[in-house]
MDAnalysis code that builds the backbone (N, CA, C; Angstrom):
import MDAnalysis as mda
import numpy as np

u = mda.Universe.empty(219, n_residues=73, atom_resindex=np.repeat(np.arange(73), 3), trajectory=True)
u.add_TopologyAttr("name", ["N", "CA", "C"] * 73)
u.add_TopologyAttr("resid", np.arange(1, 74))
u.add_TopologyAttr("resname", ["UNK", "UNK", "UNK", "UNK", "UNK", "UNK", "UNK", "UNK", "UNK", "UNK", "UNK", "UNK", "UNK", "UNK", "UNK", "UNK", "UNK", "UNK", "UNK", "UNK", "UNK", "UNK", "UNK", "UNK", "UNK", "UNK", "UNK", "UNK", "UNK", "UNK", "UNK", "UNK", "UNK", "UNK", "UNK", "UNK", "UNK", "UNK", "UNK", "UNK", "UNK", "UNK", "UNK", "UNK", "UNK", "UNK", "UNK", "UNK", "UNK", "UNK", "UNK", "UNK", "UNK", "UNK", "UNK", "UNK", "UNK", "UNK", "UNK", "UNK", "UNK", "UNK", "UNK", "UNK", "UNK", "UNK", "UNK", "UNK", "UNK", "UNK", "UNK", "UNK", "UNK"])
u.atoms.positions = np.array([
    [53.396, -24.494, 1.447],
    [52.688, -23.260, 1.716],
    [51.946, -23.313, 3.038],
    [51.460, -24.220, 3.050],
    [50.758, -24.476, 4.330],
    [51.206, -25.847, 5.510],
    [52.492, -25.538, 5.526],
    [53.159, -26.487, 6.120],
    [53.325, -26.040, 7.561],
    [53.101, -26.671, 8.739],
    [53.024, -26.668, 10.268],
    [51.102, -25.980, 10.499],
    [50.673, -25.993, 9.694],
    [49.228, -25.924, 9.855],
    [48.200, -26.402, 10.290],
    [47.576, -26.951, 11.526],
    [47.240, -28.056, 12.004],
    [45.713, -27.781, 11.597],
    [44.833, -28.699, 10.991],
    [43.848, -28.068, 10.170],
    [42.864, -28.946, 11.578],
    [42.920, -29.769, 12.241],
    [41.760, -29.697, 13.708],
    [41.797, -29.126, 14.427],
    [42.708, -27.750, 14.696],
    [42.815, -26.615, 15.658],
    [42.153, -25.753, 15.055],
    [42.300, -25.588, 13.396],
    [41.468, -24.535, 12.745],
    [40.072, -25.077, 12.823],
    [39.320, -26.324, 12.580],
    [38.367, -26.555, 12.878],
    [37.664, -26.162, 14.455],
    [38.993, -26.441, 14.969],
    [37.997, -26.311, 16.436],
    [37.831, -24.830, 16.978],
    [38.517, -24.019, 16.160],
    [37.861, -22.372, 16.093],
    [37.299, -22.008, 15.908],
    [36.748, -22.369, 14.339],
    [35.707, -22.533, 13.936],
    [34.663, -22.635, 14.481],
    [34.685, -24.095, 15.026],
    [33.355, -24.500, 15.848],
    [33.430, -23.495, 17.114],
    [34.203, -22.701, 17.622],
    [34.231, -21.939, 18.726],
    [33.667, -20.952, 18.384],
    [34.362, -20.316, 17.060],
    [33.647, -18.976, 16.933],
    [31.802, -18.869, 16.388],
    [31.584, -20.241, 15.702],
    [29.902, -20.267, 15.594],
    [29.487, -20.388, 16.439],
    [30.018, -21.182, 17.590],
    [29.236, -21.503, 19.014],
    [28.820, -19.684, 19.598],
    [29.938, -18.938, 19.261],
    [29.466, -17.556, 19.843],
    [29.063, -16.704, 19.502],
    [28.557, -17.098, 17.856],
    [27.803, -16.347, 16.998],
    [26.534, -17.079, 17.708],
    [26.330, -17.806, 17.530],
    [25.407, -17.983, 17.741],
    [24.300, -17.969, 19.456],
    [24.924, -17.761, 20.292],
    [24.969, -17.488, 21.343],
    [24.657, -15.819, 21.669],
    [25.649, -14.908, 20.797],
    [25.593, -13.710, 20.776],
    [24.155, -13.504, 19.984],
    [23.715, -14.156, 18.888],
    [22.217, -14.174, 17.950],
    [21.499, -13.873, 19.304],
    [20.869, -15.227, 20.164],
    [20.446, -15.499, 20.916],
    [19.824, -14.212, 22.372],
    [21.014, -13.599, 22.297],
    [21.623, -12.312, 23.217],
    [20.933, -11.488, 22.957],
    [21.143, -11.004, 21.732],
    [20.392, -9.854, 20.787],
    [18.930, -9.768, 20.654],
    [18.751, -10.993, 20.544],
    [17.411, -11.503, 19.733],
    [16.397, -10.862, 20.339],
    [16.371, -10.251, 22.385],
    [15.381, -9.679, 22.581],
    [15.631, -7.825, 22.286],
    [16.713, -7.841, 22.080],
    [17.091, -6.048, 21.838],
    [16.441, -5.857, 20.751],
    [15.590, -4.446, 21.019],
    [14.550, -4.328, 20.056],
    [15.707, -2.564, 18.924],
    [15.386, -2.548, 17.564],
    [15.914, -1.418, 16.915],
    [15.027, -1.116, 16.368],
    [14.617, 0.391, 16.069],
    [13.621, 0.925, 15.360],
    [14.786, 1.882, 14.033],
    [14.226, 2.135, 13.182],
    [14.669, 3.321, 12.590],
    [13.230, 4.374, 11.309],
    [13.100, 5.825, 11.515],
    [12.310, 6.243, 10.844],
    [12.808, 6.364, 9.580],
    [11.980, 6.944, 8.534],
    [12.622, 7.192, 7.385],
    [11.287, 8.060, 6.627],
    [11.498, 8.661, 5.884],
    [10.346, 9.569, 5.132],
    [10.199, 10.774, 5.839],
    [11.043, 11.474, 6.412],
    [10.846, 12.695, 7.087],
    [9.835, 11.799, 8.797],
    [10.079, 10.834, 9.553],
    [9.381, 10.177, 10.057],
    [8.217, 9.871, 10.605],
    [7.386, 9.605, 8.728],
    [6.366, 8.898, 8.370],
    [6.490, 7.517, 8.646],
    [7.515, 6.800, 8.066],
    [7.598, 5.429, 8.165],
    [8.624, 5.237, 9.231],
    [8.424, 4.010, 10.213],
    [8.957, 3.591, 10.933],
    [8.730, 2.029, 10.596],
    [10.464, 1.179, 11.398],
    [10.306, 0.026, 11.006],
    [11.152, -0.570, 12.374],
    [10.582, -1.396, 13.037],
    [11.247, -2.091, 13.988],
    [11.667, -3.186, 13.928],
    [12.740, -3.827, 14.306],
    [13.022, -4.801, 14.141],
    [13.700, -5.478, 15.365],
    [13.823, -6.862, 15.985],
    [14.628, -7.060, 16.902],
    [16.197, -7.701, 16.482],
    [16.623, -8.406, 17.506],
    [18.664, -8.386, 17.580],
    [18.929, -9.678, 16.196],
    [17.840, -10.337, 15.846],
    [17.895, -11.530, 15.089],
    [17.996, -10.987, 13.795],
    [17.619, -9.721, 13.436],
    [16.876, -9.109, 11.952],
    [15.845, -9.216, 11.750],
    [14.649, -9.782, 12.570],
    [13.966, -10.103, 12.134],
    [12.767, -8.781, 12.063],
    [12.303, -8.631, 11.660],
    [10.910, -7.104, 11.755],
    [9.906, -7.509, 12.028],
    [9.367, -6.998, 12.978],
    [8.708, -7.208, 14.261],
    [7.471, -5.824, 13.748],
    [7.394, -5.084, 13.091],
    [6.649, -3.755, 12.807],
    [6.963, -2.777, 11.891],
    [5.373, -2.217, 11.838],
    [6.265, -1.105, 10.452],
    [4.774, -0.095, 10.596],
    [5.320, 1.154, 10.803],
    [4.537, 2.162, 11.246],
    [4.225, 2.783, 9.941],
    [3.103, 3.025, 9.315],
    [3.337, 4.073, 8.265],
    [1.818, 5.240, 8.754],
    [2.186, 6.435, 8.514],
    [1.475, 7.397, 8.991],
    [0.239, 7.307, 7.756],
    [-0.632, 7.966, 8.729],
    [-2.072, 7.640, 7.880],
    [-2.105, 9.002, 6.671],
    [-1.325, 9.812, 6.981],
    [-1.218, 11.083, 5.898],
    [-0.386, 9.838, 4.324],
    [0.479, 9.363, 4.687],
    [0.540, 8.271, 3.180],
    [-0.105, 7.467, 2.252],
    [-0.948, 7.056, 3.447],
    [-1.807, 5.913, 2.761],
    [-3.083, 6.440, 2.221],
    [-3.335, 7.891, 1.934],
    [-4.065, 8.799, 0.832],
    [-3.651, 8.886, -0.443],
    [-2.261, 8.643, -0.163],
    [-1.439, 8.834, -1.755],
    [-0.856, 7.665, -2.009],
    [-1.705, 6.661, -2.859],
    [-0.837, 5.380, -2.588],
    [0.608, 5.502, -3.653],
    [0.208, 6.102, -4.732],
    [2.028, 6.647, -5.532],
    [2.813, 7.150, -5.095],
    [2.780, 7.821, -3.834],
    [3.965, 8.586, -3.422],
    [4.345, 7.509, -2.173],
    [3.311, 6.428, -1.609],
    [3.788, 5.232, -0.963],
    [4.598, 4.279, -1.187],
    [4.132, 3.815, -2.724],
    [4.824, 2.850, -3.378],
    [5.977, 3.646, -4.047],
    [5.949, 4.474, -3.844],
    [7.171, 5.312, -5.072],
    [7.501, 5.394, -6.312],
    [6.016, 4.899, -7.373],
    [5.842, 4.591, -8.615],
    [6.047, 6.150, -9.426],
    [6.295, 5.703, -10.674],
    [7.218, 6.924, -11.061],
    [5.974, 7.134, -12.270],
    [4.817, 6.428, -12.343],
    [4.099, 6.779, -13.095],
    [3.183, 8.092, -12.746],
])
């Protein structure tokens, strides 16, 4: 089934293609993304890594802390 398959060429792709994941991480990492959400009350930023960097919530929410948390009580 897997005959003429040279399995240290597939390794060394491997190691090629993490080398440029990870490189591309690196790249990203200062590109900053925001996105709103709540009719845009809440905002959340984050940079190229995933990592979240901020989180905006408008001061009209934080009067109603149930309709913040989204508790159904």
């Amino acid at each position: 089934m897997f005959d003429g398959l040279d399995m240290s060429k597939m390794q060394e792709m491997l190691g090629g293609m993490q080398e440029k994941a990870k490189e591309l991480e690196e790249k990203m990492k200062p590109t900053s993304f925001a996105v709103k959400g709540g009719g845009g009350l809440i905002e959340v930023s984050a940079n190229g890594a995933g990592e979240i960097v901020d989180i905006t919530i408008d001061d009209s929410l934080l009067e109603d802390k149930r309709l913040l948390t989204n508790s159904i009580n």
